[in-house]
Structure formats: structure tokens, C-alpha cells
mmCIF file of the N, C-alpha and C atoms, coordinates in Angstrom:
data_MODEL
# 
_entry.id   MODEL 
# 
loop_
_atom_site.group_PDB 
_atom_site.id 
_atom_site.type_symbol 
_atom_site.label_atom_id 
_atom_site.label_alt_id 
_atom_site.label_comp_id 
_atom_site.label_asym_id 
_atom_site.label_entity_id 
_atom_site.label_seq_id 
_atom_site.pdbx_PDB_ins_code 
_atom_site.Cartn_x 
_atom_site.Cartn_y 
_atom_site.Cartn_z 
_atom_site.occupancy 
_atom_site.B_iso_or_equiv 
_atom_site.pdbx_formal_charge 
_atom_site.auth_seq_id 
_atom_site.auth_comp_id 
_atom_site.auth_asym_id 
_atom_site.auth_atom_id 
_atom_site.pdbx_PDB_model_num 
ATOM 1   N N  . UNK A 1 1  ? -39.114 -6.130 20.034  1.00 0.00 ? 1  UNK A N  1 
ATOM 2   C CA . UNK A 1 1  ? -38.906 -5.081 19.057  1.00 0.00 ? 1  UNK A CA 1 
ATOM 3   C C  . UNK A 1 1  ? -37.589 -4.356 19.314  1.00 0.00 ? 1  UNK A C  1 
ATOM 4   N N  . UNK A 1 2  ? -37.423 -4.263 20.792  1.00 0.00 ? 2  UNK A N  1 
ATOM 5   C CA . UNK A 1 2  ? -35.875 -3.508 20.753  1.00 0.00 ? 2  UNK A CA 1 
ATOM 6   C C  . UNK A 1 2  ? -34.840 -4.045 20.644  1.00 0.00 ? 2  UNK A C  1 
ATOM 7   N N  . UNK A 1 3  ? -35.206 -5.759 20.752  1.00 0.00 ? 3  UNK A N  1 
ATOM 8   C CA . UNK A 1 3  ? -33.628 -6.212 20.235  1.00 0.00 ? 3  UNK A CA 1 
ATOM 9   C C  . UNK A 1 3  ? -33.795 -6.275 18.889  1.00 0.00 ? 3  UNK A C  1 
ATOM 10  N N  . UNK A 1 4  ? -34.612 -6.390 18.008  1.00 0.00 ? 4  UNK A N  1 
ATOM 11  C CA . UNK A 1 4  ? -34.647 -6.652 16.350  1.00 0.00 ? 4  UNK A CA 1 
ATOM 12  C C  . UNK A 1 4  ? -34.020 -5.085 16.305  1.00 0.00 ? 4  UNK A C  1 
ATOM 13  N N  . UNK A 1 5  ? -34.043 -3.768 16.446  1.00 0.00 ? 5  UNK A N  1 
ATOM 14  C CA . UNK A 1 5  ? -33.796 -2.259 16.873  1.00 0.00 ? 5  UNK A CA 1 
ATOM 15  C C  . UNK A 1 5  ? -32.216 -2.172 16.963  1.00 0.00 ? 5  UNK A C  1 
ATOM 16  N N  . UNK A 1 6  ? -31.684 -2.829 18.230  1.00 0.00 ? 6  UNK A N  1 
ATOM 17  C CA . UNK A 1 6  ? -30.566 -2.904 18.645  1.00 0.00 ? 6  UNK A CA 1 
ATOM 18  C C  . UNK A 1 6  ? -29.391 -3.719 17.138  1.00 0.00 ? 6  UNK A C  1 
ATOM 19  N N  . UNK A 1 7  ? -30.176 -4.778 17.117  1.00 0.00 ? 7  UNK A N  1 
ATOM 20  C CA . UNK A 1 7  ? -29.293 -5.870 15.912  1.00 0.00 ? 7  UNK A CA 1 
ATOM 21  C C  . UNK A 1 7  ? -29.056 -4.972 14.305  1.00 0.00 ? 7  UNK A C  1 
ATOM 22  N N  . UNK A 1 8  ? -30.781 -4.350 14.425  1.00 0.00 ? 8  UNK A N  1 
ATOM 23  C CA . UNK A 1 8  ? -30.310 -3.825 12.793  1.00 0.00 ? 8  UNK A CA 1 
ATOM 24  C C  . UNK A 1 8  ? -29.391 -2.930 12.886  1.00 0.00 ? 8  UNK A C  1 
ATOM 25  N N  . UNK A 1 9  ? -29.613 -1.813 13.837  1.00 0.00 ? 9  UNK A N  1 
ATOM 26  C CA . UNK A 1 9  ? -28.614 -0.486 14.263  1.00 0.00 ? 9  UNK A CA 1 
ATOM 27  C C  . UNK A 1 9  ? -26.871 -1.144 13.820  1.00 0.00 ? 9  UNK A C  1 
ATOM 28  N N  . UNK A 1 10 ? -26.769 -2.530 14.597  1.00 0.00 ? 10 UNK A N  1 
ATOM 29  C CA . UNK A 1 10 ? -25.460 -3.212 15.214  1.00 0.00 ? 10 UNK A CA 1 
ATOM 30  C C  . UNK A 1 10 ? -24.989 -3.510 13.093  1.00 0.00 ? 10 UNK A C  1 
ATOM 31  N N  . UNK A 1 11 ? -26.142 -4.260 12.631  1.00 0.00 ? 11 UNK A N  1 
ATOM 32  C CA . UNK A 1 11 ? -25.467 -4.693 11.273  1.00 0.00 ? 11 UNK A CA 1 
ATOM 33  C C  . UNK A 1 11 ? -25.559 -3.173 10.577  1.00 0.00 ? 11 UNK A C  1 
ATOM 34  N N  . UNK A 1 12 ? -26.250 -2.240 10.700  1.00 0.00 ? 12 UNK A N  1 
ATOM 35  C CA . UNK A 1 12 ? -25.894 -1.070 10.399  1.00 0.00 ? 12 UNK A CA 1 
ATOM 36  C C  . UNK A 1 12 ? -24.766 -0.755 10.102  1.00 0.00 ? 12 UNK A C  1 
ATOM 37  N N  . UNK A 1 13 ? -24.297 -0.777 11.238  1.00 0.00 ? 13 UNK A N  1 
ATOM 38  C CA . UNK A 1 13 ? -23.091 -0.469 11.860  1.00 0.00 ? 13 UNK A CA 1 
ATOM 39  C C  . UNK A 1 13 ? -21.596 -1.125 11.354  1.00 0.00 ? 13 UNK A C  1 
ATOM 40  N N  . UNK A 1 14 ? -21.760 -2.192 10.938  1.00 0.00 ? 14 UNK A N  1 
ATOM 41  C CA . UNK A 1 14 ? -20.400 -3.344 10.323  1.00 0.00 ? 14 UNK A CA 1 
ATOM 42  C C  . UNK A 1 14 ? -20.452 -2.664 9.295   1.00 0.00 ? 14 UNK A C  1 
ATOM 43  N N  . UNK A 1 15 ? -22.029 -2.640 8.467   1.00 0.00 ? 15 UNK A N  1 
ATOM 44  C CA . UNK A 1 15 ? -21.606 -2.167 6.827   1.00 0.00 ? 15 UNK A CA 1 
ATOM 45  C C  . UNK A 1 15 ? -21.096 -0.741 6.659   1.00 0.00 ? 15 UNK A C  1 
ATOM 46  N N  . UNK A 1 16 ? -21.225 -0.058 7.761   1.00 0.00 ? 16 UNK A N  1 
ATOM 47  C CA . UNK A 1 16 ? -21.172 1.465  7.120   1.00 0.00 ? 16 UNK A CA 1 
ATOM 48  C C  . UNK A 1 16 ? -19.697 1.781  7.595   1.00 0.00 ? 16 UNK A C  1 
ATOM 49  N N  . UNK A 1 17 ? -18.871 1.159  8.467   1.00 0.00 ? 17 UNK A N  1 
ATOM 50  C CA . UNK A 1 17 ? -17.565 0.451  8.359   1.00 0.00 ? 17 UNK A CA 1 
ATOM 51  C C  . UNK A 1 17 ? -16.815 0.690  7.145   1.00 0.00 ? 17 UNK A C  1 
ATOM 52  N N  . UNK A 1 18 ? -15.728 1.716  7.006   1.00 0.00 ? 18 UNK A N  1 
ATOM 53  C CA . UNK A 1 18 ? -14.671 1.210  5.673   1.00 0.00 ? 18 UNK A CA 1 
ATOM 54  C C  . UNK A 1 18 ? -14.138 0.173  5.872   1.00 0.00 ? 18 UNK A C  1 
ATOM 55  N N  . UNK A 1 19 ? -13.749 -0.338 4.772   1.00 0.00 ? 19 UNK A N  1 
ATOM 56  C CA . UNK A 1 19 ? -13.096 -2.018 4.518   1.00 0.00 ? 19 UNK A CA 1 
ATOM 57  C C  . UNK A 1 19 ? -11.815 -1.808 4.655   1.00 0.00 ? 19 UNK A C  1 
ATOM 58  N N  . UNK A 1 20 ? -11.146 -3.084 4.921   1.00 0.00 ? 20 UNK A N  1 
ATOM 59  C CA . UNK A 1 20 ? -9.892  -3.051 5.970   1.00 0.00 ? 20 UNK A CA 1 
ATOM 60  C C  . UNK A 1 20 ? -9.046  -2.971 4.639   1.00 0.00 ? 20 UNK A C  1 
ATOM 61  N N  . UNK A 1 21 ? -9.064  -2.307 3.559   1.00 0.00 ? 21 UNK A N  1 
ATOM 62  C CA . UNK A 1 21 ? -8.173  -2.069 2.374   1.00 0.00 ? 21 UNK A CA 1 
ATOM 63  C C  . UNK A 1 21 ? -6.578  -1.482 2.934   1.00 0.00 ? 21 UNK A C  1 
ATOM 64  N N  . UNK A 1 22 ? -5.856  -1.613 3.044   1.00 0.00 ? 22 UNK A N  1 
ATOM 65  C CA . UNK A 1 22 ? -4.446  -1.018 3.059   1.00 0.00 ? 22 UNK A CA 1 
ATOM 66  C C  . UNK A 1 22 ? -3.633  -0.462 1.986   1.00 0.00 ? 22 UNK A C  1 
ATOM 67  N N  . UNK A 1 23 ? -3.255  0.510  2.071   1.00 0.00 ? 23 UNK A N  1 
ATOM 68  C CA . UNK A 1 23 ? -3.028  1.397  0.108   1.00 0.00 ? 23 UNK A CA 1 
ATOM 69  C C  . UNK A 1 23 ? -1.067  1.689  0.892   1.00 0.00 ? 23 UNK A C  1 
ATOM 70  N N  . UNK A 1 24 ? -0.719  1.547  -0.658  1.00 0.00 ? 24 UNK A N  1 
ATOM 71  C CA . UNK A 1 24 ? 0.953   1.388  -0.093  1.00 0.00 ? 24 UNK A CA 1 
ATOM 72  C C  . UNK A 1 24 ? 0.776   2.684  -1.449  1.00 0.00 ? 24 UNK A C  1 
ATOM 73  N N  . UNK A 1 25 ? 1.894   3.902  -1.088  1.00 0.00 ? 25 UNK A N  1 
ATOM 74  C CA . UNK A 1 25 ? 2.899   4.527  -2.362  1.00 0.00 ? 25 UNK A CA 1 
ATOM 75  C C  . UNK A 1 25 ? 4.134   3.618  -2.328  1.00 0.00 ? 25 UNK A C  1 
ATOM 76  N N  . UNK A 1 26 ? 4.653   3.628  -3.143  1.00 0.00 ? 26 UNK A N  1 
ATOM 77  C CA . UNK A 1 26 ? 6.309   3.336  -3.133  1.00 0.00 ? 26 UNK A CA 1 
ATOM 78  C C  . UNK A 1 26 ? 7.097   4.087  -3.987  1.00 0.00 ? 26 UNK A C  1 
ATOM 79  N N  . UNK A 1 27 ? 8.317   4.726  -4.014  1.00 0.00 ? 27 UNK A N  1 
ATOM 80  C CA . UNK A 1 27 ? 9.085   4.865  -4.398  1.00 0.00 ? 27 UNK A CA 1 
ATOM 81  C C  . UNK A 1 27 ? 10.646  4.182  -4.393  1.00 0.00 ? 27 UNK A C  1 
ATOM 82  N N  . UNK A 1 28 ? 11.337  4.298  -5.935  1.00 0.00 ? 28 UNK A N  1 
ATOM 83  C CA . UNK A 1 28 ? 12.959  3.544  -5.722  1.00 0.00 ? 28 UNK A CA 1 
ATOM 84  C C  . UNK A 1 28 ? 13.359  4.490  -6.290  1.00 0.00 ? 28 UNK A C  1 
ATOM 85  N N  . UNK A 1 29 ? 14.416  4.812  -5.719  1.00 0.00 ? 29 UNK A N  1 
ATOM 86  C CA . UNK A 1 29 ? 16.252  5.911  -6.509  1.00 0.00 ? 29 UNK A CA 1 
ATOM 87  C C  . UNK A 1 29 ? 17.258  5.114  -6.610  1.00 0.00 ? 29 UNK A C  1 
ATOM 88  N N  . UNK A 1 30 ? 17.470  5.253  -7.673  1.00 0.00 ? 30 UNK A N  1 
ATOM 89  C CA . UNK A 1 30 ? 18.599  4.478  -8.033  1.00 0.00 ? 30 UNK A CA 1 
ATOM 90  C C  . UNK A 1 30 ? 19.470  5.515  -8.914  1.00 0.00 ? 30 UNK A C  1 
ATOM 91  N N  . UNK A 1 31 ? 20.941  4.948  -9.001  1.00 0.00 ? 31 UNK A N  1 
ATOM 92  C CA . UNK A 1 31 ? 21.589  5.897  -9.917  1.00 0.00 ? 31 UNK A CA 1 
ATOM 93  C C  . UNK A 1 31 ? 21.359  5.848  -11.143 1.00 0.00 ? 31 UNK A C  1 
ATOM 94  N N  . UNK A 1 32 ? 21.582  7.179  -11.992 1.00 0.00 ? 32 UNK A N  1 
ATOM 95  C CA . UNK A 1 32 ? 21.456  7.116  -13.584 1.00 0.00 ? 32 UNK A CA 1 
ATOM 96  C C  . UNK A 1 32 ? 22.827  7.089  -13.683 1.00 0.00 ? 32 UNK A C  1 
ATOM 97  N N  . UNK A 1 33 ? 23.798  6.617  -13.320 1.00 0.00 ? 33 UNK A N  1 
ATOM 98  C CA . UNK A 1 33 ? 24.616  6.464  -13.743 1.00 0.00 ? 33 UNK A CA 1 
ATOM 99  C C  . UNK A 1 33 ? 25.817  7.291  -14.711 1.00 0.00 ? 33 UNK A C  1 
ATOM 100 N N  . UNK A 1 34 ? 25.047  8.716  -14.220 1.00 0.00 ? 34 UNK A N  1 
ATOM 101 C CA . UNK A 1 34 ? 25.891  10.085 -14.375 1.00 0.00 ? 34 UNK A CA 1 
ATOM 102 C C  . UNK A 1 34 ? 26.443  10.749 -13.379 1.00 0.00 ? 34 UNK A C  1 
ATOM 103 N N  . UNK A 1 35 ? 26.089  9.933  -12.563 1.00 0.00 ? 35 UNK A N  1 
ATOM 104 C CA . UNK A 1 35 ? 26.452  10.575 -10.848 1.00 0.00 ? 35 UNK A CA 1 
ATOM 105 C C  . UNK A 1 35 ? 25.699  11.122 -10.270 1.00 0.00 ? 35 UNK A C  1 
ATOM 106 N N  . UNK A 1 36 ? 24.389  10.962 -10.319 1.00 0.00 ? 36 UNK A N  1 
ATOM 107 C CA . UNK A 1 36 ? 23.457  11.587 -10.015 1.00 0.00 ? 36 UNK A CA 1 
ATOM 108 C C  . UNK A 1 36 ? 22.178  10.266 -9.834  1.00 0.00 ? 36 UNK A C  1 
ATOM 109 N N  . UNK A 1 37 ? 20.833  10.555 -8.973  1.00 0.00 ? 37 UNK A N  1 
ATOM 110 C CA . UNK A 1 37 ? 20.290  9.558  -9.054  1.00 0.00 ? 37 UNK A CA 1 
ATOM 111 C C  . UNK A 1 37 ? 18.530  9.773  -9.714  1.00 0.00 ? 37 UNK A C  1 
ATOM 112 N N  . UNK A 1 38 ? 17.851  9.156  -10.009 1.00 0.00 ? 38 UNK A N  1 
ATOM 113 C CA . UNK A 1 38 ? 16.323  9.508  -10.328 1.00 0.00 ? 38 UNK A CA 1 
ATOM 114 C C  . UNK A 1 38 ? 16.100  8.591  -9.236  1.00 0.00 ? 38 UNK A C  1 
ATOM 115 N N  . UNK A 1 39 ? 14.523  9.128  -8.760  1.00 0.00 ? 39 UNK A N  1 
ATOM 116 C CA . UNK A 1 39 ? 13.897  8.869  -7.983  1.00 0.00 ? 39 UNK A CA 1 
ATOM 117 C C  . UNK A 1 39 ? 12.432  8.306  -8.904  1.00 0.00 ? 39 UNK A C  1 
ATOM 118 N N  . UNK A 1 40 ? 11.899  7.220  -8.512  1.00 0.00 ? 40 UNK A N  1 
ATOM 119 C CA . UNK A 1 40 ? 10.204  6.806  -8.932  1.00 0.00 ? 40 UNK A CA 1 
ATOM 120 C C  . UNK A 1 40 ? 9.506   6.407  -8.268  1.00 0.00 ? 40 UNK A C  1 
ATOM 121 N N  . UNK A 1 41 ? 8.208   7.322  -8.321  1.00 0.00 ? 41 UNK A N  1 
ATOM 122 C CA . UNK A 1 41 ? 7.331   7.263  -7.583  1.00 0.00 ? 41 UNK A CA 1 
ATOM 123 C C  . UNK A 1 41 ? 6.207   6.548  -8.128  1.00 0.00 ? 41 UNK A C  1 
ATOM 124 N N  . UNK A 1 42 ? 5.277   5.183  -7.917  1.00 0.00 ? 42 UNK A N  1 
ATOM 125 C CA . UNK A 1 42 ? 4.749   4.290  -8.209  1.00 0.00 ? 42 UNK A CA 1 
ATOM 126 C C  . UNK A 1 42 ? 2.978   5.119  -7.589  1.00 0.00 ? 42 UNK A C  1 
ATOM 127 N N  . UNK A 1 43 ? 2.109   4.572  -8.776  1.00 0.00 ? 43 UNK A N  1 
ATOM 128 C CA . UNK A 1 43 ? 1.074   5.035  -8.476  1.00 0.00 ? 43 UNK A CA 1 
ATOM 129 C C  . UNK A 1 43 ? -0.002  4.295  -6.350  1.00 0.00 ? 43 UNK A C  1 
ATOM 130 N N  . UNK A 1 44 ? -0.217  4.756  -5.945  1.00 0.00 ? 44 UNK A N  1 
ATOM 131 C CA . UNK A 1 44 ? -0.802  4.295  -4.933  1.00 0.00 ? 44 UNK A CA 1 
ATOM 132 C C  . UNK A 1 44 ? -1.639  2.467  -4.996  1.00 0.00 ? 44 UNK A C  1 
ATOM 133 N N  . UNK A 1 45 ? -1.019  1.955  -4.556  1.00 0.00 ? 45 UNK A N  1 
ATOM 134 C CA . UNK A 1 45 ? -1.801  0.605  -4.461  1.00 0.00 ? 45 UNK A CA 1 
ATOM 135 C C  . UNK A 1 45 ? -2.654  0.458  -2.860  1.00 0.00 ? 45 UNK A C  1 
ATOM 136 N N  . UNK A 1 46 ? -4.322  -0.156 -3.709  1.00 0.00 ? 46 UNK A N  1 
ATOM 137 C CA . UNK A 1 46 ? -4.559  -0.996 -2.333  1.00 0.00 ? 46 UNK A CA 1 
ATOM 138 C C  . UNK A 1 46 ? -5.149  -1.923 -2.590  1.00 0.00 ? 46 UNK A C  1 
ATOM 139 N N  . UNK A 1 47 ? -5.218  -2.720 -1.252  1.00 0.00 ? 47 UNK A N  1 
ATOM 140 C CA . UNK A 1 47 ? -6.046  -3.851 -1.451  1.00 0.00 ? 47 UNK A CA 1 
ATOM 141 C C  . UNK A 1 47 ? -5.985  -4.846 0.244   1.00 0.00 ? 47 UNK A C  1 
ATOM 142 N N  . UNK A 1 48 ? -5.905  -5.675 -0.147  1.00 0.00 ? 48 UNK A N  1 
ATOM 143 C CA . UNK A 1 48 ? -5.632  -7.221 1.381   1.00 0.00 ? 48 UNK A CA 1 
ATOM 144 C C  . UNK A 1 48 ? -3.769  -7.069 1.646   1.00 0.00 ? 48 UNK A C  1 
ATOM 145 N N  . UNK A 1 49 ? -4.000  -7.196 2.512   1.00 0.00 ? 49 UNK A N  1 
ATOM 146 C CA . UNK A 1 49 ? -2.540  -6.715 3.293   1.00 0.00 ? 49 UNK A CA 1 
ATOM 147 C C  . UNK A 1 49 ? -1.217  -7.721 2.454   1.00 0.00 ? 49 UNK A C  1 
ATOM 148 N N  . UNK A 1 50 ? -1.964  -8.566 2.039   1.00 0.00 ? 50 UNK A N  1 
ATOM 149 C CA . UNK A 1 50 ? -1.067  -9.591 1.408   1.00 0.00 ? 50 UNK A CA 1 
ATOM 150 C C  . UNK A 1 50 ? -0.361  -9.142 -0.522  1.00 0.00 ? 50 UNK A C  1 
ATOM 151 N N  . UNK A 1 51 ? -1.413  -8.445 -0.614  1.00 0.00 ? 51 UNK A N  1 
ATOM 152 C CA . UNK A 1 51 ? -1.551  -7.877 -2.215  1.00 0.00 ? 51 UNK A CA 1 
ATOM 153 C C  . UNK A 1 51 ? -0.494  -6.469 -2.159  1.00 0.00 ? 51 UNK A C  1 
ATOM 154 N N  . UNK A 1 52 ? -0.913  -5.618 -0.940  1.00 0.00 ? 52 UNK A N  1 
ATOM 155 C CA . UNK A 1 52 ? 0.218   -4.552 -0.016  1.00 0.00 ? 52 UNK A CA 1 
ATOM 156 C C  . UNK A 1 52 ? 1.797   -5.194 -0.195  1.00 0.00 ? 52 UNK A C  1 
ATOM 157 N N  . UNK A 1 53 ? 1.975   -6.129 0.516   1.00 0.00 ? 53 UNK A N  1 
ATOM 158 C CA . UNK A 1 53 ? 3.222   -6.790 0.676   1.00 0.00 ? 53 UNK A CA 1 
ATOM 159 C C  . UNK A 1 53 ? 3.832   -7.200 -0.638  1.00 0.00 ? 53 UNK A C  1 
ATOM 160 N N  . UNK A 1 54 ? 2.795   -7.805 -1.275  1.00 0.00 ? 54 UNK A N  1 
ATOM 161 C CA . UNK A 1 54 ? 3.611   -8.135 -2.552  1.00 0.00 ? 54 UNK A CA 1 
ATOM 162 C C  . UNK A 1 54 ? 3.998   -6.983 -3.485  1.00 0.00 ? 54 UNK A C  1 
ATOM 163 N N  . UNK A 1 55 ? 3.448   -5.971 -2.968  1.00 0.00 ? 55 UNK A N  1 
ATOM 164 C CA . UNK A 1 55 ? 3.772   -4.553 -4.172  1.00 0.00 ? 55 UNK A CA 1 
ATOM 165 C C  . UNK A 1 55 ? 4.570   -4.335 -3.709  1.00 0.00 ? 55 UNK A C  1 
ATOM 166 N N  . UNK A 1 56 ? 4.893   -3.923 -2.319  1.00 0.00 ? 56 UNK A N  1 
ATOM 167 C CA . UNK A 1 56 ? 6.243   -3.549 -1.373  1.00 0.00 ? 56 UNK A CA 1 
ATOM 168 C C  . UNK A 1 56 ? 7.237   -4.408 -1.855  1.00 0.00 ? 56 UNK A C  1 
ATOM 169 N N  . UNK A 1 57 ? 7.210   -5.862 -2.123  1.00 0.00 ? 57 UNK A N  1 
ATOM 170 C CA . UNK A 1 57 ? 8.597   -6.561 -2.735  1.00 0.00 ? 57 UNK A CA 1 
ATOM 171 C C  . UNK A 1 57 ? 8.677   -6.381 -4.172  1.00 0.00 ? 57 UNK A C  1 
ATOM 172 N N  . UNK A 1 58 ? 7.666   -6.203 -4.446  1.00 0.00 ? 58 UNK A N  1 
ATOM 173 C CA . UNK A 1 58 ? 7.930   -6.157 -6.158  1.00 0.00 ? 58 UNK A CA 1 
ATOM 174 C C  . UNK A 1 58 ? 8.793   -4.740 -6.150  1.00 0.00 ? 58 UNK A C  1 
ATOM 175 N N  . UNK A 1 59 ? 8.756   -4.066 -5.331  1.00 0.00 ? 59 UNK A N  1 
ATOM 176 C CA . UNK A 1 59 ? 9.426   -2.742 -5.352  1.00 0.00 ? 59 UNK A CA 1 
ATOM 177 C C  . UNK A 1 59 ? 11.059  -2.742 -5.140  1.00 0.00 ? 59 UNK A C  1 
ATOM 178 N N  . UNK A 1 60 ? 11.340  -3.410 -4.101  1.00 0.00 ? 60 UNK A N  1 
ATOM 179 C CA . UNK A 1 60 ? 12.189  -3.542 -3.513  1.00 0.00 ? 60 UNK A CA 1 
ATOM 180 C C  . UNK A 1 60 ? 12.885  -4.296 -4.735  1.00 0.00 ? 60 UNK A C  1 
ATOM 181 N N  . UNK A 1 61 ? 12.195  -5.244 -5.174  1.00 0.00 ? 61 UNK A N  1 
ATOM 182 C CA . UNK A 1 61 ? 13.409  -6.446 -6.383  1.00 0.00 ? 61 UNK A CA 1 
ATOM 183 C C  . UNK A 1 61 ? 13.504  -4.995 -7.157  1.00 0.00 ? 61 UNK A C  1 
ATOM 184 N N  . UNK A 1 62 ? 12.814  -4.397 -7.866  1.00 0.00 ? 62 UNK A N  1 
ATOM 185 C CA . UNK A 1 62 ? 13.388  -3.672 -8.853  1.00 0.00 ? 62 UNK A CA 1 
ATOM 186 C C  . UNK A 1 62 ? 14.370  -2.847 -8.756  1.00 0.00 ? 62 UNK A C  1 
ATOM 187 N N  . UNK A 1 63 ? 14.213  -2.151 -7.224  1.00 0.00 ? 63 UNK A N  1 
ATOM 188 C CA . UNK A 1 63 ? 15.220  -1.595 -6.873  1.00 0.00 ? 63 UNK A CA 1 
ATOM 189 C C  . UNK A 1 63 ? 16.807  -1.903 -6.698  1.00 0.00 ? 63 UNK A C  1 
ATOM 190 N N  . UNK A 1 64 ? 16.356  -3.272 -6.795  1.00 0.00 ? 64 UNK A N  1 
ATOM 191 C CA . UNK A 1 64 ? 17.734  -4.439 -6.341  1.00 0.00 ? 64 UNK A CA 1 
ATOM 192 C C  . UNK A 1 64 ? 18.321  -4.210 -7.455  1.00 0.00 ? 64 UNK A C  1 
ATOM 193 N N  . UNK A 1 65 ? 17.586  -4.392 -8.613  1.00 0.00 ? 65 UNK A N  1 
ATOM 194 C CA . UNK A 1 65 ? 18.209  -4.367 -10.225 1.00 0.00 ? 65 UNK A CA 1 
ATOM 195 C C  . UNK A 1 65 ? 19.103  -3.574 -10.223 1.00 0.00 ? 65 UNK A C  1 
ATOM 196 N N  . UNK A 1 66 ? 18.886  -2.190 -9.993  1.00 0.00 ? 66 UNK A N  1 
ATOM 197 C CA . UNK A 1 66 ? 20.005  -1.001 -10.436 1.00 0.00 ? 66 UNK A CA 1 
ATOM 198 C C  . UNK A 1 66 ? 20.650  -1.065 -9.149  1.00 0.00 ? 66 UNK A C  1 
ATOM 199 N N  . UNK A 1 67 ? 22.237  -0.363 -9.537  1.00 0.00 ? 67 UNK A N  1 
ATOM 200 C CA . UNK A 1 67 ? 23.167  -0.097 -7.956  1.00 0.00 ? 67 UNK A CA 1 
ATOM 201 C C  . UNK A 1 67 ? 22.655  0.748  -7.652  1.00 0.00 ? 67 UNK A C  1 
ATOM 202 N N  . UNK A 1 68 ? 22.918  0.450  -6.618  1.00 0.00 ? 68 UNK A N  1 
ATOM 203 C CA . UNK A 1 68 ? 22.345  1.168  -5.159  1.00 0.00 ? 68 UNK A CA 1 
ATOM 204 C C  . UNK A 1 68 ? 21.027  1.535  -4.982  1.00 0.00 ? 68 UNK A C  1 
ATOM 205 N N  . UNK A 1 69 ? 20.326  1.247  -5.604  1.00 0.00 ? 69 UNK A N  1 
ATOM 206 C CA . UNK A 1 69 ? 19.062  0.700  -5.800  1.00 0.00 ? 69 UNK A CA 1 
ATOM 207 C C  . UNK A 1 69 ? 18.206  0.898  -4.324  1.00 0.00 ? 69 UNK A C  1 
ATOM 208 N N  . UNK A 1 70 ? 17.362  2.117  -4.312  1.00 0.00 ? 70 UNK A N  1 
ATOM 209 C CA . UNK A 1 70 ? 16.702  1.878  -2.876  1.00 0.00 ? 70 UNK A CA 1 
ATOM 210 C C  . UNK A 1 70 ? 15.037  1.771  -2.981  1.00 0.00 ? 70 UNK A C  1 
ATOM 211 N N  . UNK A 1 71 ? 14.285  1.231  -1.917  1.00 0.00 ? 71 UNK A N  1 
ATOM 212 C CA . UNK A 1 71 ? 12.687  1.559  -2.070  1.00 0.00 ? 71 UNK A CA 1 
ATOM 213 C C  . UNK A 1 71 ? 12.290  1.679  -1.195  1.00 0.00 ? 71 UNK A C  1 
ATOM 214 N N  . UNK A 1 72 ? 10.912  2.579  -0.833  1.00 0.00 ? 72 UNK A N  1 
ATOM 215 C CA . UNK A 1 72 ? 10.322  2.945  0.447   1.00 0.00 ? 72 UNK A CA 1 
ATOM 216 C C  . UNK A 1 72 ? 9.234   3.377  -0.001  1.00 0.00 ? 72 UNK A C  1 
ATOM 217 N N  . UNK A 1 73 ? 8.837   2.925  0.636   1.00 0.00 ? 73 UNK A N  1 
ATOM 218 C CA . UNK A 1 73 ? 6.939   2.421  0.777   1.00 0.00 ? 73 UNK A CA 1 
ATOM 219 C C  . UNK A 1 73 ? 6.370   3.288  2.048   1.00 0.00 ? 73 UNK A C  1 
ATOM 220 N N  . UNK A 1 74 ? 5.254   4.421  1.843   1.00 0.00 ? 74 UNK A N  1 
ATOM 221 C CA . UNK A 1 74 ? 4.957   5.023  3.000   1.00 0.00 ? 74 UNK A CA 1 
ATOM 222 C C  . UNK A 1 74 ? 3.702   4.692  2.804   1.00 0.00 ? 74 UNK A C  1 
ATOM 223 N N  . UNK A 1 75 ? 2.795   4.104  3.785   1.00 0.00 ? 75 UNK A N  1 
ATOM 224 C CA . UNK A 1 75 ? 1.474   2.932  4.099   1.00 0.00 ? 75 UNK A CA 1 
ATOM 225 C C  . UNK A 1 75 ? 0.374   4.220  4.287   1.00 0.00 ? 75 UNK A C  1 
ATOM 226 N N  . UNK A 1 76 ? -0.929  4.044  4.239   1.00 0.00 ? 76 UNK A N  1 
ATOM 227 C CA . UNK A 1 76 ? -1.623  5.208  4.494   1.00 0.00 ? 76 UNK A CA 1 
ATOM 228 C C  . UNK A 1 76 ? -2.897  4.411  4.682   1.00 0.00 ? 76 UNK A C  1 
# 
């Protein structure tokens, strides 16, 4: 009885676990081309670290588009 005790406690325990989700913001500034720059801030993504990464480049290409074009991604 106390190991059936011990095991349920243990699978208890995995499920009540948050899921290994990883959530990215990103933002890019780029110039408007008045001499001045806008900044955009992208709604919060999460998901599998791989789905993370691909938002982080999808960020980065867009940023590439405009000069000087920057992006940064702060992970949470």
C-alpha cells in the first residue's frame, strides 16, 4: 500500500508540474526614415523551444528588411 501511496503522490507530482512552454516578447527599431526611429513590440509568444526560435528569427529577418533594422527578444 505504501508504494502504490509513494507512486501516486510521485505521478501527482509530474502532472501538477508547469509544462516546459518557453514565451519569447520581441521587439525591432528600425528607422522611419525621418531621422528618427519606431520601435515594435510583438505580442508575447509561447510554446516548444523550437516554435520560440523560430519567432526570434522571424523577428530578426524583419528587422533585416529596414536599415538598421534591430531585434531583441527578452525570454521569460
Amino acid at each position: 500500500m505504501k508504494k502504490f501511496l509513494v507512486f501516486a503522490a510521485a505521478a501527482a507530482f509530474v502532472f501538477a508540474l508547469p509544462s516546459c512552454k518557453k514565451c519569447s516578447t520581441c521587439k525591432y527599431t528600425y528607422s522611419d526614415g525621418a531621422g528618427g526611429t519606431t520601435t515594435v513590440t510583438t505580442g508575447e509568444a509561447c510554446g516548444k523551444k523550437k516554435d520560440i526560435d523560430a519567432w526570434e528569427s522571424a523577428c530578426k529577418t524583419s528587422a533585416a528588411l529596414y536599415t538598421s533594422g534591430t531585434c531583441t527578444c527578452d525570454k521569460s
